[in-house]
C-alpha positions as CSV (number, residue, x, y, z in Angstrom):
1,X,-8.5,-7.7,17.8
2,X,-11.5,-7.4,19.8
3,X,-11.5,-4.2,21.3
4,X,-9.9,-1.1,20.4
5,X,-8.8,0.9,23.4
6,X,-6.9,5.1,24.5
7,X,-3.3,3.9,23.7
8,X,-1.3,1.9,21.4
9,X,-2.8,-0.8,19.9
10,X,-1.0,-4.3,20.5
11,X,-2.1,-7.1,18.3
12,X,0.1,-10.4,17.7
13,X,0.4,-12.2,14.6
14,X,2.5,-14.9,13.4
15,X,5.8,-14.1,13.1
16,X,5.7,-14.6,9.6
17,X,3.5,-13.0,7.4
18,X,2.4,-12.4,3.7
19,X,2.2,-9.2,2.2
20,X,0.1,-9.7,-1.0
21,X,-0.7,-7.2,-4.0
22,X,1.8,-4.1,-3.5
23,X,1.7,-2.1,-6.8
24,X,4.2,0.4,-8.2
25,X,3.1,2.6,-11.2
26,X,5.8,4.6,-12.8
27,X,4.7,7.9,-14.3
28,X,8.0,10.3,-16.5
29,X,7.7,13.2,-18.4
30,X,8.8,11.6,-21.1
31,X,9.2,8.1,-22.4
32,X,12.2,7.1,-20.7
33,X,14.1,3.7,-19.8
34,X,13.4,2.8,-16.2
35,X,15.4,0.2,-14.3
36,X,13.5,-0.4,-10.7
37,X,15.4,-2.1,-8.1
38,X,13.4,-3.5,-4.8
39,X,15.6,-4.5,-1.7
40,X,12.9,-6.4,0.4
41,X,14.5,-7.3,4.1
42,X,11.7,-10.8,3.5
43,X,11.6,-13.6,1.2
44,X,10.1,-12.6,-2.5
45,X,7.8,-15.4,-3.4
46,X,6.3,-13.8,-6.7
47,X,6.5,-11.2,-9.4
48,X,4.9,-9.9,-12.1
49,X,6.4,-9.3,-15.1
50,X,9.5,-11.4,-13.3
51,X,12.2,-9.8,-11.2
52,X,15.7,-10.6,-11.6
53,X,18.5,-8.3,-10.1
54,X,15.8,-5.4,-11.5
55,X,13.6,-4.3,-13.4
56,X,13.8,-2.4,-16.9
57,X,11.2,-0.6,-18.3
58,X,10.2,1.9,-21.0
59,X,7.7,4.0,-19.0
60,X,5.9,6.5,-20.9
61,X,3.7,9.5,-19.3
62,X,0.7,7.8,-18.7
63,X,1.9,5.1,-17.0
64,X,2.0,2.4,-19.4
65,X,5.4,0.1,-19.2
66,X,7.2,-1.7,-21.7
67,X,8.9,-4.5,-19.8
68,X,12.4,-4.8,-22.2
69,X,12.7,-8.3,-21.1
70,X,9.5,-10.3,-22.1
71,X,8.6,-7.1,-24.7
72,X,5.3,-6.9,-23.0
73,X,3.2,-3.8,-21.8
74,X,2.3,-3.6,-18.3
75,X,-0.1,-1.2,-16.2
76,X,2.3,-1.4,-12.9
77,X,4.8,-3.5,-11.3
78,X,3.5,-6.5,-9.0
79,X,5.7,-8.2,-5.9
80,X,4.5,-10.2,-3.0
81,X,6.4,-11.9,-0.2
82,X,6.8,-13.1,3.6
83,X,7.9,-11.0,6.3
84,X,8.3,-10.8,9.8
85,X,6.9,-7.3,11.3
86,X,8.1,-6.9,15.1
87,X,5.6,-6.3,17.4
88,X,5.9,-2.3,17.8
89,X,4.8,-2.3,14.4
90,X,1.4,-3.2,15.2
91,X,1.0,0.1,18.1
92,X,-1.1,2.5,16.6
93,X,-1.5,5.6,17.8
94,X,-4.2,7.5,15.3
95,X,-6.4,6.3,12.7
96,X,-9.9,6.1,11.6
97,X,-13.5,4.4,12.2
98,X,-15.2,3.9,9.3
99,X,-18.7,2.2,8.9
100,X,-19.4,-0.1,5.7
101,X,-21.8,2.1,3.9
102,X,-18.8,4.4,3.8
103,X,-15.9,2.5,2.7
104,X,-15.6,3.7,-1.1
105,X,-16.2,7.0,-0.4
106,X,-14.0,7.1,2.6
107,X,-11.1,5.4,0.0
108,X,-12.0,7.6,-2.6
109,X,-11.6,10.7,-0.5
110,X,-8.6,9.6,1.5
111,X,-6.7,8.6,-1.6
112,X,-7.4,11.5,-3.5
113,X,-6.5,13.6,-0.7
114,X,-3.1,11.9,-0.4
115,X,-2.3,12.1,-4.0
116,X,-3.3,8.6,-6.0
117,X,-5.1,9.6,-9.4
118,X,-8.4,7.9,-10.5
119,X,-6.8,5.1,-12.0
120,X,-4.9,4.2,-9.8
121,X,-7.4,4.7,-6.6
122,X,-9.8,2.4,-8.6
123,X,-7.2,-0.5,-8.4
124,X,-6.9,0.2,-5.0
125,X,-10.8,-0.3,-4.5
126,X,-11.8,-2.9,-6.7
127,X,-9.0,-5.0,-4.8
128,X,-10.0,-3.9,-0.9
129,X,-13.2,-3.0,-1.1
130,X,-14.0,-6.7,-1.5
131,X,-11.5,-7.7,1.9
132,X,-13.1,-5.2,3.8
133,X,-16.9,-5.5,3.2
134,X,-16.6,-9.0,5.1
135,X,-16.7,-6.5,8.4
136,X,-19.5,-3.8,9.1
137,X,-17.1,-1.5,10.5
138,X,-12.9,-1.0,10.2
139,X,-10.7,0.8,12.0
140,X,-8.2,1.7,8.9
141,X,-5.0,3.2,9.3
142,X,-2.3,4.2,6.4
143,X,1.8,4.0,6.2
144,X,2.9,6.5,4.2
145,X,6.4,6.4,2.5
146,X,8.2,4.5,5.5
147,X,9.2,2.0,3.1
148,X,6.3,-0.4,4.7
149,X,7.9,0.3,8.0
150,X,11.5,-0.2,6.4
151,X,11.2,-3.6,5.4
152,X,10.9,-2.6,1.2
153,X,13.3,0.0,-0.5
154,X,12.3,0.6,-4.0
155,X,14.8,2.6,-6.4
156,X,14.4,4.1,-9.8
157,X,17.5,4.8,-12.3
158,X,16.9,7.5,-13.1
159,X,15.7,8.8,-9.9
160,X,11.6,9.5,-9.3
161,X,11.5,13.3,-8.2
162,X,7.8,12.8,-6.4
163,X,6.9,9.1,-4.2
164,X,3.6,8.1,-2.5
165,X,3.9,4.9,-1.4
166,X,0.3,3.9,0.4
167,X,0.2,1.0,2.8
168,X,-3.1,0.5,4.8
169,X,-3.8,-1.4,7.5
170,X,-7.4,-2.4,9.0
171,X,-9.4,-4.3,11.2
172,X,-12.5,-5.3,11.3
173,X,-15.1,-3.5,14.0
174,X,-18.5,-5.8,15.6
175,X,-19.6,-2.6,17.5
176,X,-18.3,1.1,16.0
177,X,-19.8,2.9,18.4
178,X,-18.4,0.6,21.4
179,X,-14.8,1.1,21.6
180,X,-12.8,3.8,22.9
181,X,-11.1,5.9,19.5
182,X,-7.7,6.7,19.1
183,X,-7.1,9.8,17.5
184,X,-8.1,10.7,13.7
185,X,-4.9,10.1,12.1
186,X,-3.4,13.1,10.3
187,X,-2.6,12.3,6.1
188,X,0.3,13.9,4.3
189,X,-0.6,15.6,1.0
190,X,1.4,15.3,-1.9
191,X,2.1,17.5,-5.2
192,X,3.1,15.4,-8.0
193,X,5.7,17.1,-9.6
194,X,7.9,15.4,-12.4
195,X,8.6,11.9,-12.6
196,X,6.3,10.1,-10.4
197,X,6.2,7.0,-8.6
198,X,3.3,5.7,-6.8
199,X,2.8,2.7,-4.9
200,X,0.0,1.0,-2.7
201,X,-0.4,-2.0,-0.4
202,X,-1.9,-3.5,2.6
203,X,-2.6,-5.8,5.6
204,X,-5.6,-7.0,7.4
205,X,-4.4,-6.4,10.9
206,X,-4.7,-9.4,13.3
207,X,-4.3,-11.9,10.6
208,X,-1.4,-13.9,9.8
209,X,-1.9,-12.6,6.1
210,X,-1.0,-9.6,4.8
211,X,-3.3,-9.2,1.3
């Protein structure tokens, strides 16, 4: 991606990529028996504590999980896998610019404004922050419960009442101040309300690797 121009953005990868570190945290009212089911249109190369048919949990409020299988606590729920994104998925339309001195703050901001809490925005950070610092300036732009553009269905028995599922996307930027902007892309806000799940992912665009 070498320029970003007015319009859709185009950018070809491989047709098969990786998408790396999605998370799902699982947040009742009360301690309560969770089975999770994922139906991922890919290949699911790893998981974390292991999926079979589903998983079942003993979520209590603050998000810590029992796993009823191994009997081990876990923090959230790990998958990653290959997947073949057509090329429509790759024309974005909005966005935003940001420079590398701003990149936590532009996380923390964006995140909180979406609806992740501390916890789980500092996962989000001390995982990217490290990806994106290779570039002085990214063009960033989030998915927002589209199921990663369809391609991953996650359900809950019994039913979350409130999902933020957060994928970004972002390029790396030579010149900021060289390239034609698209439009500051508008973010949803949401009320967490009852039992909560939250998820986050994301791609470096213009790789063949989604981390």
């Amino acid at each position: 991606l070498d320029q970003i121009k007015d319009g859709p953005i185009k950018v070809l990868l491989k047709p098969e990529v990786f998408l790396k570190k999605p998370a799902i945290y699982l947040y009742p009212i009360q301690k309560t028996e969770i089975i999770v089911t994922h139906n991922f249109k890919g290949k699911i190369l790893n998981t974390y504590p292991q999926y079979t048919d589903n998983w079942k949990v003993i979520a209590n409020p603050n998000g810590t999980l029992l796993n009823v299988k191994d009997n081990r606590y876990y923090n959230y729920l790990f998958w990653d896998g290959t997947y073949s994104f057509s090329p429509e998925h790759y024309q974005f339309k909005s966005g935003f610019y940001v420079k590398n001195e701003n990149y936590i703050s532009f996380l923390q901001n964006k995140l909180m404004m979406i609806g992740l809490n501390e916890k789980e925005i500092n996962d989000f950070i001390v995982f990217w922050l490290p990806v994106m610092s290779k570039y002085e300036n990214c063009f960033v732009h989030f998915r927002i419960n589209d199921n990663i553009d369809e391609s991953s269905v996650i359900k809950t028995q019994p039913k979350a009442e409130t999902t933020i599922r957060v994928f970004m996307e972002f390029s790396g930027i030579d010149d900021i101040n060289g390239v034609s902007k698209l439009p500051e892309q508008l973010l949803p806000a949401f009320t967490r309300s009852g039992f909560t799940l939250v998820g986050w992912g994301g791609a470096e665009v213009g790789k063949s690797k989604l981390e």
